[in-house]
Backbone as numpy.savetxt, mean C-alpha at the origin, in Angstrom:
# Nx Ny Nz CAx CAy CAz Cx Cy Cz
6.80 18.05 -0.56 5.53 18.13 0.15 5.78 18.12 1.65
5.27 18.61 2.34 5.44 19.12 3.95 4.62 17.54 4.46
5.01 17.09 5.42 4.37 15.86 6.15 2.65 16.24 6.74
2.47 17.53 6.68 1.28 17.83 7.01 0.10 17.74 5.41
0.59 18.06 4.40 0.02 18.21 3.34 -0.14 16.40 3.11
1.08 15.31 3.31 0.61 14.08 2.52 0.21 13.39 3.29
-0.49 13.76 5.04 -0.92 13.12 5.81 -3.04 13.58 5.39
-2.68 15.11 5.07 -4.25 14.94 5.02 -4.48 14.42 3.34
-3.20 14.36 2.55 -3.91 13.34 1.17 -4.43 11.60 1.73
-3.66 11.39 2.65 -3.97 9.93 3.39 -5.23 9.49 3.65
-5.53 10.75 4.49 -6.46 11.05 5.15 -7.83 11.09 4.36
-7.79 11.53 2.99 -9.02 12.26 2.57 -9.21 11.48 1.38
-8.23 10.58 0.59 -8.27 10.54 -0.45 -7.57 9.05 -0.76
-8.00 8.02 -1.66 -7.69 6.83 -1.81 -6.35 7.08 -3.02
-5.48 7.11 -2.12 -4.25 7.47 -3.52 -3.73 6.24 -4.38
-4.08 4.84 -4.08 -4.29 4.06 -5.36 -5.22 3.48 -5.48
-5.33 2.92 -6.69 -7.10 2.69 -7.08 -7.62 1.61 -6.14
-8.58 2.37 -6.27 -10.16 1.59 -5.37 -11.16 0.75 -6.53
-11.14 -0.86 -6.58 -12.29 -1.26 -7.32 -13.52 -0.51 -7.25
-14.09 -0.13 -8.60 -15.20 0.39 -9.04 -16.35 0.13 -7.85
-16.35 -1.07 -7.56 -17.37 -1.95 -6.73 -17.50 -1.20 -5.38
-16.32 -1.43 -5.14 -16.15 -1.32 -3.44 -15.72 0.09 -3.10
-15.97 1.58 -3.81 -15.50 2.57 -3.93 -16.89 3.38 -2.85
-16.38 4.25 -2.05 -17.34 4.72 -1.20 -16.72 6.64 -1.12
-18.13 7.17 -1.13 -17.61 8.46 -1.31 -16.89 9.31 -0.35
-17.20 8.95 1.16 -17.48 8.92 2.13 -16.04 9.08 2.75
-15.12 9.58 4.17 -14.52 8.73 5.30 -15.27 7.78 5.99
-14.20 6.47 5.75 -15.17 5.48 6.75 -14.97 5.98 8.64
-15.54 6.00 9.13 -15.31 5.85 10.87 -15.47 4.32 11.42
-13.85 5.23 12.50 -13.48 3.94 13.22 -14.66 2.95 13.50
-14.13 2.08 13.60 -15.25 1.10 14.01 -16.80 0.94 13.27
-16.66 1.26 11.89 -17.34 0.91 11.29 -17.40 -0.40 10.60
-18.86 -1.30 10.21 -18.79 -2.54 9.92 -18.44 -2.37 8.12
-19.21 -1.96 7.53 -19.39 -1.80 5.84 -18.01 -1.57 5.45
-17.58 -1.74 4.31 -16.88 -1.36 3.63 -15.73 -0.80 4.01
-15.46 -1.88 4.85 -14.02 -1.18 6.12 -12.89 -1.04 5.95
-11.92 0.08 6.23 -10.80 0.18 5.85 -10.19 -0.11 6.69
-9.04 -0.70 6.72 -8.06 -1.57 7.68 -6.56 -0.85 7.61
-5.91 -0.74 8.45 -4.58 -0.20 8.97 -3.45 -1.51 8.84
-2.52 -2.06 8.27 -1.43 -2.92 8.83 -0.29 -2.16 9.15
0.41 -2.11 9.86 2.01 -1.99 10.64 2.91 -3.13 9.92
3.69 -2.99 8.96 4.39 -4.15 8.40 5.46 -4.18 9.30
7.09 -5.04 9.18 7.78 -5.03 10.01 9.24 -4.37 8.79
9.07 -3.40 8.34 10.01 -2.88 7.63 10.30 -1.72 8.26
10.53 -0.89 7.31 11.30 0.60 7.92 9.97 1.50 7.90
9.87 1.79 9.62 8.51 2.09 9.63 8.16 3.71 9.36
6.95 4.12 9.53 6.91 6.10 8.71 6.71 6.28 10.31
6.63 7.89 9.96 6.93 8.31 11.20 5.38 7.96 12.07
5.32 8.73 13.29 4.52 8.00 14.05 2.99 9.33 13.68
3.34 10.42 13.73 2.37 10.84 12.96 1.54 10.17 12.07
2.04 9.95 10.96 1.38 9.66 9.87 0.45 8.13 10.46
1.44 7.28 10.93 0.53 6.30 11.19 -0.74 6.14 12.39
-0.64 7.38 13.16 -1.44 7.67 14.09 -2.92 8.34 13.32
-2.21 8.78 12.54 -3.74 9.34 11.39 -4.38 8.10 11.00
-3.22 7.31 10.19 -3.98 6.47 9.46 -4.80 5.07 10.27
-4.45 5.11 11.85 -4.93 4.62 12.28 -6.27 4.74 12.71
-6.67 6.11 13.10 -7.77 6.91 13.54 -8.65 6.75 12.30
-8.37 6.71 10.98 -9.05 6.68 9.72 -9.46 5.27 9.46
-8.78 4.09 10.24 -9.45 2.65 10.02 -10.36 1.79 10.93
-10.79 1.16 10.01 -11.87 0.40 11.33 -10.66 -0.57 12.35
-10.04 -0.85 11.45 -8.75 -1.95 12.56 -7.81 -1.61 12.29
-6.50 -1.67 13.25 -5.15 -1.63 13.54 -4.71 -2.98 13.63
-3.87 -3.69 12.43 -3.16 -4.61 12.77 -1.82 -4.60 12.68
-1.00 -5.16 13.38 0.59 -5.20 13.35 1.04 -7.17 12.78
1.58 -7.07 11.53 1.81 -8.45 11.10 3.24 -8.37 11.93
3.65 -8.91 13.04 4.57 -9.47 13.48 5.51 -8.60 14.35
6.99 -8.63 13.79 7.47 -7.58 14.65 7.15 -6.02 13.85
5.72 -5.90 13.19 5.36 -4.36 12.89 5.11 -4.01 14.87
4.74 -4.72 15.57 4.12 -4.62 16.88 5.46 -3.80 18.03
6.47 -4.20 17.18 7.76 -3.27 17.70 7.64 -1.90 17.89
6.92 -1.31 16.30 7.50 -0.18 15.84 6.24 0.32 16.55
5.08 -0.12 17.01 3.62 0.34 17.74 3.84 0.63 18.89
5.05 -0.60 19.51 5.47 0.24 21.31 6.05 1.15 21.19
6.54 1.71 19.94 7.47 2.57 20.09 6.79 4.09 20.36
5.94 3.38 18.90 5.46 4.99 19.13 4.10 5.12 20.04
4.00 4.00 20.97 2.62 4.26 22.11 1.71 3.95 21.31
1.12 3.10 20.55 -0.04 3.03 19.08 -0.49 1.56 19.81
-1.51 1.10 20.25 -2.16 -0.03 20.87 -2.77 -0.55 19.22
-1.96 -1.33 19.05 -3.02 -2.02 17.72 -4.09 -3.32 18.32
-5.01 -3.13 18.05 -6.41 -4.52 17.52 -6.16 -6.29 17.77
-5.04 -6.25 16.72 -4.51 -7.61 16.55 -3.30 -7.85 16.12
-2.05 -8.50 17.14 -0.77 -8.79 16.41 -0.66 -9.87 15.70
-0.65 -10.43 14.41 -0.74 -11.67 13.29 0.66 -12.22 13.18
1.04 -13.53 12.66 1.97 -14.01 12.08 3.11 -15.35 13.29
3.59 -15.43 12.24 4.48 -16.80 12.87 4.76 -16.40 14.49
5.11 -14.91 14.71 5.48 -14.21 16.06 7.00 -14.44 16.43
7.90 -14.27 15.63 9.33 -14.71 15.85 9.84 -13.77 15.98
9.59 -11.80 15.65 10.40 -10.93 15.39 9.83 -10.42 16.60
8.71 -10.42 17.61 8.36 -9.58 18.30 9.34 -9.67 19.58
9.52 -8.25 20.05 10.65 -8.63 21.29 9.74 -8.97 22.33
10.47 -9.40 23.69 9.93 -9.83 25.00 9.20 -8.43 25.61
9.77 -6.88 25.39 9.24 -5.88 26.31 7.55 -5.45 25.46
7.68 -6.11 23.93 6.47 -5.43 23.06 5.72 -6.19 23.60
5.99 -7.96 24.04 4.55 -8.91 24.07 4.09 -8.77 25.66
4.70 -7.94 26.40 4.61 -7.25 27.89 3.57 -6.24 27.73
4.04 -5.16 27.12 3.18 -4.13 27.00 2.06 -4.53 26.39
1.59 -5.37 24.84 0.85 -5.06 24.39 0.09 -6.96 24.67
0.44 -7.15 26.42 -0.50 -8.79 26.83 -1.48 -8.92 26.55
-2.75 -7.45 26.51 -4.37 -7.79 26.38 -4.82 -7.50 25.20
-3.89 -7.45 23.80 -4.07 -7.27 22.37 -4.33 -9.07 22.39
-5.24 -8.91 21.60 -5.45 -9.99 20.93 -4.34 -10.59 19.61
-3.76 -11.45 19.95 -2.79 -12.43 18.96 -3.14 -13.16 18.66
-2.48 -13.79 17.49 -3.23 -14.99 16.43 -1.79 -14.97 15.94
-1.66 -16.68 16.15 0.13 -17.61 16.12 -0.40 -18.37 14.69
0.55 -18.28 13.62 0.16 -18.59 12.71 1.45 -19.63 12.18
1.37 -20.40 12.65 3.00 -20.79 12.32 3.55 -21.21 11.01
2.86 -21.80 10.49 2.66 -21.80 8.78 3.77 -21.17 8.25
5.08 -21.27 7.93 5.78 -20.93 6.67 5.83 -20.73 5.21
4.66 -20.91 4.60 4.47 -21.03 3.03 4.01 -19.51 2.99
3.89 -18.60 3.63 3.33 -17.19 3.27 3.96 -16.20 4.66
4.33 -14.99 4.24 4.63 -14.16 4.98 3.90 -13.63 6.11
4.28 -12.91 7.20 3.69 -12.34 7.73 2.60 -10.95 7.63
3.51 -10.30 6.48 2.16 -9.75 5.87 0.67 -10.52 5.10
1.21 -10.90 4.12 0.18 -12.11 3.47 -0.68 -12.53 4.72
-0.08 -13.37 5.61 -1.06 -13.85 6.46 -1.83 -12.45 7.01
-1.60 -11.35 7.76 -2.27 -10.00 7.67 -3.58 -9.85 6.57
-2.98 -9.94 5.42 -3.95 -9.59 4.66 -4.94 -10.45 4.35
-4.63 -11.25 4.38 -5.37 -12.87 4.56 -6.64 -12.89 5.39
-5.99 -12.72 6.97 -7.32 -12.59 7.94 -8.29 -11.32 7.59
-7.69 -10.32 7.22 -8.31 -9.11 7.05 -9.40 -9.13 5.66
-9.03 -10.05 4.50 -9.87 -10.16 3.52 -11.05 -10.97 3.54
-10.37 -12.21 4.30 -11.73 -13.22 5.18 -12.86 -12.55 5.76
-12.61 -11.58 6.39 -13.66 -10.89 7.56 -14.35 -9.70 6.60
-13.89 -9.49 5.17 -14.56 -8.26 4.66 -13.82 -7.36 4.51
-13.11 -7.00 4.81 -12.25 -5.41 4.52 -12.07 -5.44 3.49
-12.03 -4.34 2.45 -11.66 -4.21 0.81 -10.85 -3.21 0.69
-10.52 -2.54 1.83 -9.18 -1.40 1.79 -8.54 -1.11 2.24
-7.22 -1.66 2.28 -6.18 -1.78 3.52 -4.94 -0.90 3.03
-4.58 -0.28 4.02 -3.44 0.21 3.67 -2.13 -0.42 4.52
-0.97 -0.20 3.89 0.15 -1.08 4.35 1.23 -0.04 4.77
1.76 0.28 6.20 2.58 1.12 6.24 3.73 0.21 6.93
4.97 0.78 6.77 5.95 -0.24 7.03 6.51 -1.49 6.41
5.89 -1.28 5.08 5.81 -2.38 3.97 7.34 -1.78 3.22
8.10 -0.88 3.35 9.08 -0.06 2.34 10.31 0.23 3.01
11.16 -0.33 2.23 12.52 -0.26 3.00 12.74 -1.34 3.83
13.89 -1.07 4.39 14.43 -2.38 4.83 14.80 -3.56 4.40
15.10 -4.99 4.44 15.75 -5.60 3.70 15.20 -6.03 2.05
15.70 -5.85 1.24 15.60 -6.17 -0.26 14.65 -6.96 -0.16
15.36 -8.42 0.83 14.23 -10.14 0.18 12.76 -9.56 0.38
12.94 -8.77 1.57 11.42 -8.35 2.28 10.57 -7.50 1.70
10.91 -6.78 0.64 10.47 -6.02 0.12 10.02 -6.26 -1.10
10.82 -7.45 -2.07 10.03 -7.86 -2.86 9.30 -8.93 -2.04
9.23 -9.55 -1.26 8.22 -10.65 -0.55 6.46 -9.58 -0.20
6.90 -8.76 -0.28 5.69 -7.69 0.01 5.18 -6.87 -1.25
6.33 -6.47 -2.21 5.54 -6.42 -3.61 4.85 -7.73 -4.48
5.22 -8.95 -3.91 4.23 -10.36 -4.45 3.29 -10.10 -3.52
3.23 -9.78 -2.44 2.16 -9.85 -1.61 0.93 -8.76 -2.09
1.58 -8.16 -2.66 0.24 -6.81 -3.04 0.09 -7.27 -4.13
0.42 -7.91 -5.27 0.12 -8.08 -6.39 -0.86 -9.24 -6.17
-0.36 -10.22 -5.20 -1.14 -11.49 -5.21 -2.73 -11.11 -4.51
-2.73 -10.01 -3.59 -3.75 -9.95 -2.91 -4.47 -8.22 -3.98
-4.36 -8.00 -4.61 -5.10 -6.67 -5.32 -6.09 -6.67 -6.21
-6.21 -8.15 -6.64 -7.53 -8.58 -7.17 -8.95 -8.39 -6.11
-8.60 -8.68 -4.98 -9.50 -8.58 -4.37 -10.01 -7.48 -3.17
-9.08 -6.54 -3.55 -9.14 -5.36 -2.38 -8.47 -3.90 -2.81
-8.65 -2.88 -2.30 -7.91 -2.03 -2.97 -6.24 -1.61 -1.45
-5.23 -2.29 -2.30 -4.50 -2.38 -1.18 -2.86 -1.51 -1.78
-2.49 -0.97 -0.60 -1.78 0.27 -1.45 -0.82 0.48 -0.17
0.86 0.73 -0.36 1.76 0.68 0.43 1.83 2.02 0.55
2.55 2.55 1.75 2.84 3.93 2.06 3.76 4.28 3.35
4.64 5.42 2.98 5.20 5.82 4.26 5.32 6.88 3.90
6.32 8.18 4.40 6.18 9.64 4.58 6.61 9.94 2.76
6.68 9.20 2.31 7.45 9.89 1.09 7.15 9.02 0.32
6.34 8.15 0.17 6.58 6.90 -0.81 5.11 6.52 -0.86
4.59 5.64 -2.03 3.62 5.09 -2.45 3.94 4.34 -3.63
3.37 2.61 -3.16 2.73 1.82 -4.33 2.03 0.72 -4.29
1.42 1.13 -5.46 -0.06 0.13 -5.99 0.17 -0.81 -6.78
-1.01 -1.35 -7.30 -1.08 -2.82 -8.42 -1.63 -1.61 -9.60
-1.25 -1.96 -10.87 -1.72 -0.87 -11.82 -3.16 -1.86 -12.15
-2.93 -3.08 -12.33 -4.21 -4.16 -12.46 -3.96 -3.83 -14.20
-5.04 -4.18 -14.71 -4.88 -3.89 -16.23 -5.36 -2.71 -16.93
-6.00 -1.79 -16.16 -6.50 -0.82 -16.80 -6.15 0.44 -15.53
-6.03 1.41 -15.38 -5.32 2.25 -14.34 -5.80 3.60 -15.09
-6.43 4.96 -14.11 -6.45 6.10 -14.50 -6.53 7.15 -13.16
-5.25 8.25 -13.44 -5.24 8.73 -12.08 -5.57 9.94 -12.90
-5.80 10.94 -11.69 -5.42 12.68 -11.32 -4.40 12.80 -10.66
-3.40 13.56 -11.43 -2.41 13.77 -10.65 -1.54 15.81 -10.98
-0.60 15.38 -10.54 -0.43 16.76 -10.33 0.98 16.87 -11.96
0.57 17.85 -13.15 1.58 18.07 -13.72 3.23 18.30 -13.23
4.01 17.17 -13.28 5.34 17.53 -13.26 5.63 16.48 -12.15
4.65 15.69 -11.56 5.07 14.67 -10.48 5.38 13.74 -11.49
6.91 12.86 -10.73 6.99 11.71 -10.96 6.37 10.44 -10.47
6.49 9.35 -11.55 5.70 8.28 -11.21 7.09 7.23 -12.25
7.01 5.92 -11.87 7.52 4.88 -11.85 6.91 3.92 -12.18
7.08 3.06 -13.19 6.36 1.41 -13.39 7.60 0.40 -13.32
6.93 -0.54 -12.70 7.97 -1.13 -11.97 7.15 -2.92 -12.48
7.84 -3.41 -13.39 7.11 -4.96 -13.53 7.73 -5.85 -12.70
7.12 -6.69 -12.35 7.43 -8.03 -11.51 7.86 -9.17 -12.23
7.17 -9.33 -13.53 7.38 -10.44 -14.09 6.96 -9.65 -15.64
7.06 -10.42 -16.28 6.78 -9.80 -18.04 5.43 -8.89 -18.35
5.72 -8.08 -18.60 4.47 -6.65 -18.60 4.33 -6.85 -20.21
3.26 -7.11 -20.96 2.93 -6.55 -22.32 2.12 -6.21 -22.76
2.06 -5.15 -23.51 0.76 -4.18 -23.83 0.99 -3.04 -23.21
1.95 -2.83 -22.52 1.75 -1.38 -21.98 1.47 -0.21 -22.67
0.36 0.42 -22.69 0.08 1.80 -23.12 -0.47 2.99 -22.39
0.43 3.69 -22.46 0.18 5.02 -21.38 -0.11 6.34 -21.82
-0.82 7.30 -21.36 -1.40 8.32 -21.48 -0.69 9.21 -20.47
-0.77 10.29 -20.76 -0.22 11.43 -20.26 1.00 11.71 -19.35
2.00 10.76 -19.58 3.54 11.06 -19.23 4.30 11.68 -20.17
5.49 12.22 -19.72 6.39 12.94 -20.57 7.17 11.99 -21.83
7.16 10.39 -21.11 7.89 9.39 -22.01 6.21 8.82 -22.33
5.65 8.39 -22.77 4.82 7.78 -23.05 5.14 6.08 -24.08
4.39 5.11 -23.22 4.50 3.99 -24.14 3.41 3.40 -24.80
3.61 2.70 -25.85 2.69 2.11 -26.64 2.55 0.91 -27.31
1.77 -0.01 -26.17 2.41 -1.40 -26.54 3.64 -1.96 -26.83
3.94 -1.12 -25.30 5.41 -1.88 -25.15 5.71 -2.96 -23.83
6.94 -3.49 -23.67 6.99 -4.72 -23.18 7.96 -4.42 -21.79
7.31 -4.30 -20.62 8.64 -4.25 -19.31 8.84 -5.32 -18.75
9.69 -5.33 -18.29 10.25 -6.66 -17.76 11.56 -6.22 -17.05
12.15 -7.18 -16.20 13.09 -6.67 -14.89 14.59 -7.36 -16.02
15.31 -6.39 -15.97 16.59 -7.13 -17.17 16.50 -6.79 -18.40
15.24 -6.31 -18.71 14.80 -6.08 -19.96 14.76 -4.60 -20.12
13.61 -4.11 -19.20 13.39 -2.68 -19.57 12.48 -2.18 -18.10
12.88 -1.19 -18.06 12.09 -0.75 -16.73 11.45 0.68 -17.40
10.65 1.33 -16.22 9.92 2.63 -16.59 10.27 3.50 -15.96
11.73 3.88 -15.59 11.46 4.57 -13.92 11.24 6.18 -14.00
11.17 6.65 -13.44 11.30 8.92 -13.24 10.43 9.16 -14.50
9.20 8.08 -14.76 8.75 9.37 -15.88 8.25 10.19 -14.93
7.58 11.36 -16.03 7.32 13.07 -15.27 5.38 12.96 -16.23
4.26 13.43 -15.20 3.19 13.61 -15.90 3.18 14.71 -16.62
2.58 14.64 -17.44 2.19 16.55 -18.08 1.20 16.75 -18.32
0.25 15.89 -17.58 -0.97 16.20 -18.24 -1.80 15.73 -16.58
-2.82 16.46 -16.70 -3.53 16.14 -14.75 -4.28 14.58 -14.72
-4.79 14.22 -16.48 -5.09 12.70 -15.58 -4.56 11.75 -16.91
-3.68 10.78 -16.43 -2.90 10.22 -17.00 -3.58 8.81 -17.09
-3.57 7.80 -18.04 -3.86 6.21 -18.16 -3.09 5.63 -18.36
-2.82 4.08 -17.77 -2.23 3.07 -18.03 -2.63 1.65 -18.58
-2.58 1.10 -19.46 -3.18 -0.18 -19.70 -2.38 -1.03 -20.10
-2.45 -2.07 -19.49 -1.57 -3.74 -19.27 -2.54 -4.56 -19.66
-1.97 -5.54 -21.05 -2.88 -6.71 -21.17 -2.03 -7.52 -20.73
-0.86 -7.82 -20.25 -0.54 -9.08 -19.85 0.53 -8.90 -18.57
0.64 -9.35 -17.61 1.72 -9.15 -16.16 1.20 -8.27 -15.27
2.00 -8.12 -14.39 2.12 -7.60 -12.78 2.84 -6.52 -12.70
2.12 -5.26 -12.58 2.98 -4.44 -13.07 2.27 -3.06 -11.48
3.48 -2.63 -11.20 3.25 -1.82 -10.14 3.76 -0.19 -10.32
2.76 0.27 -9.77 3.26 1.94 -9.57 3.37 2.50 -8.41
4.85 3.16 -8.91 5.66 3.67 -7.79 5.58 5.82 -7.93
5.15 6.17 -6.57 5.08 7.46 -6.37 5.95 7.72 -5.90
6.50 8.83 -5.95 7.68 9.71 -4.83 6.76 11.21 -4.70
6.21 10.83 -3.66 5.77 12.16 -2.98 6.45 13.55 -3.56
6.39 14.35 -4.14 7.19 15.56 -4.26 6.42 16.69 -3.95
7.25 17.95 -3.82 6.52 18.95 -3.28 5.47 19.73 -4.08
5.14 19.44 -5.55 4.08 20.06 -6.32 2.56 19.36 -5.98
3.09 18.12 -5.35 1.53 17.66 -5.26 0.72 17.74 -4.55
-0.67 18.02 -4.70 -2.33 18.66 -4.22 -2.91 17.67 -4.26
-3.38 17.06 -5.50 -3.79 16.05 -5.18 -3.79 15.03 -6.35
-4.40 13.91 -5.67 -4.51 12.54 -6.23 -5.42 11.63 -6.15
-6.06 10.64 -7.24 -7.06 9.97 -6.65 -7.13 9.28 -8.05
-7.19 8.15 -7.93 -7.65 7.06 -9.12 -8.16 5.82 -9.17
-8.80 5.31 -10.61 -9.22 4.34 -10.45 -8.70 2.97 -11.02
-9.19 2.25 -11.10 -8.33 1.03 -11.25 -9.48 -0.23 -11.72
-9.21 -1.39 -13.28 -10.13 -2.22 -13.41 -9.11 -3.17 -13.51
């Protein structure tokens, strides 16, 4: 897929599920109060500055959890609010970006994302997207897949960078997607009940688990595929590829 094609899927289209509830047909605009979609800057391996310059323009707020506020001087991106303990940010970022509003959270029992998503769920937002959440160190990366699992009950919250996407499948999951894209299930902790619809491997009340059994490179063959989990934490992983148009699903 060309960086121009998966910036306007960003753009136009909720590529992991949106609660039934809080689902709006609409682009929200900046600085809108309702049903607001929110921007975070994580402090991982960040997407290029394009993409996050869209997805910034597409949210009511820009936040950077910590040293994400690095990767914002870099690319000239004035975020809203910098969040978190504040230990990764360098001396030239807290120069440039003095009249952003910060919030020192010193608290160790939760990450700097978490705390991000935290303030952002307090105030109302139900759709945040997470860029800079992917790559970079291992611990950090599962510390940010607990973080989306722990926070997806209550928001529709979904990781992304130029090539990558993932969601909470929750227990019931149904996308549109493009025949022949791969997709990935990825459990956190003991998955059972899995039953899936329209992949090339298909399962049926079966059991994933990390050591046990994973799901990875299945292929769709069919344009709208289901997933259903009665028991665990179970996440889906996209790899952008070049057949895909589009995408959009829902999630209970």
């Amino acid at each position: 897929m060309r960086e121009k094609d998966y910036i306007d899927l960003c753009m136009n289209r909720p590529a992991c599920p949106l609660p039934v509830s809080l689902a709006s047909p609409r682009r929200m605009q900046r600085g809108e109060s309702a049903g607001r979609r929110a921007l975070i800057l994580a402090n991982g391996h960040p997407p290029t500055k394009r993409l996050v310059k869209t997805l910034k323009n597409m949210s009511a707020i820009f936040v950077c959890a910590d040293g994400g506020a690095n990767a914002a001087a870099r690319m000239s991106l004035t975020p809203d609010l910098i969040i978190g303990d504040l230990d990764s940010i360098a001396h030239e970022t807290k120069k440039k970006f003095s009249r952003v509003q910060t919030k020192h959270i010193a608290e160790q029992n939760s990450t700097d994302l978490e705390k991000a998503i935290r303030w952002l769920l307090q105030r109302g937002y139900r759709e945040i997207v997470v860029a800079g959440a992917l790559g970079g160190r291992p611990d950090h990366l599962l510390g940010n897949f607990s973080a989306l699992v722990k926070f997806s009950g209550r928001a529709s919250i979904r990781f992304v960078d130029d090539r990558e996407e993932v969601c909470s499948v929750g227990k019931q999951f149904a996308a549109t997607l493009n025949v022949g894209e791969t997709i990935s299930l990825l459990p956190l902790n003991r998955c059972e009940g899995i039953t899936t619809k329209g992949f090339k491997w298909d399962l049926k009340n079966q059991v994933l688990e990390l050591g046990y059994r994973e799901s990875t490179s299945n292929v769709a063959v069919a344009n709208v595929a289901t997933i259903r989990v009665r028991k665990g934490d179970l996440l889906l992983y996209r790899r952008i590829g070049k057949s895909n148009a589009t995408y959009s699903a829902a999630r209970k």
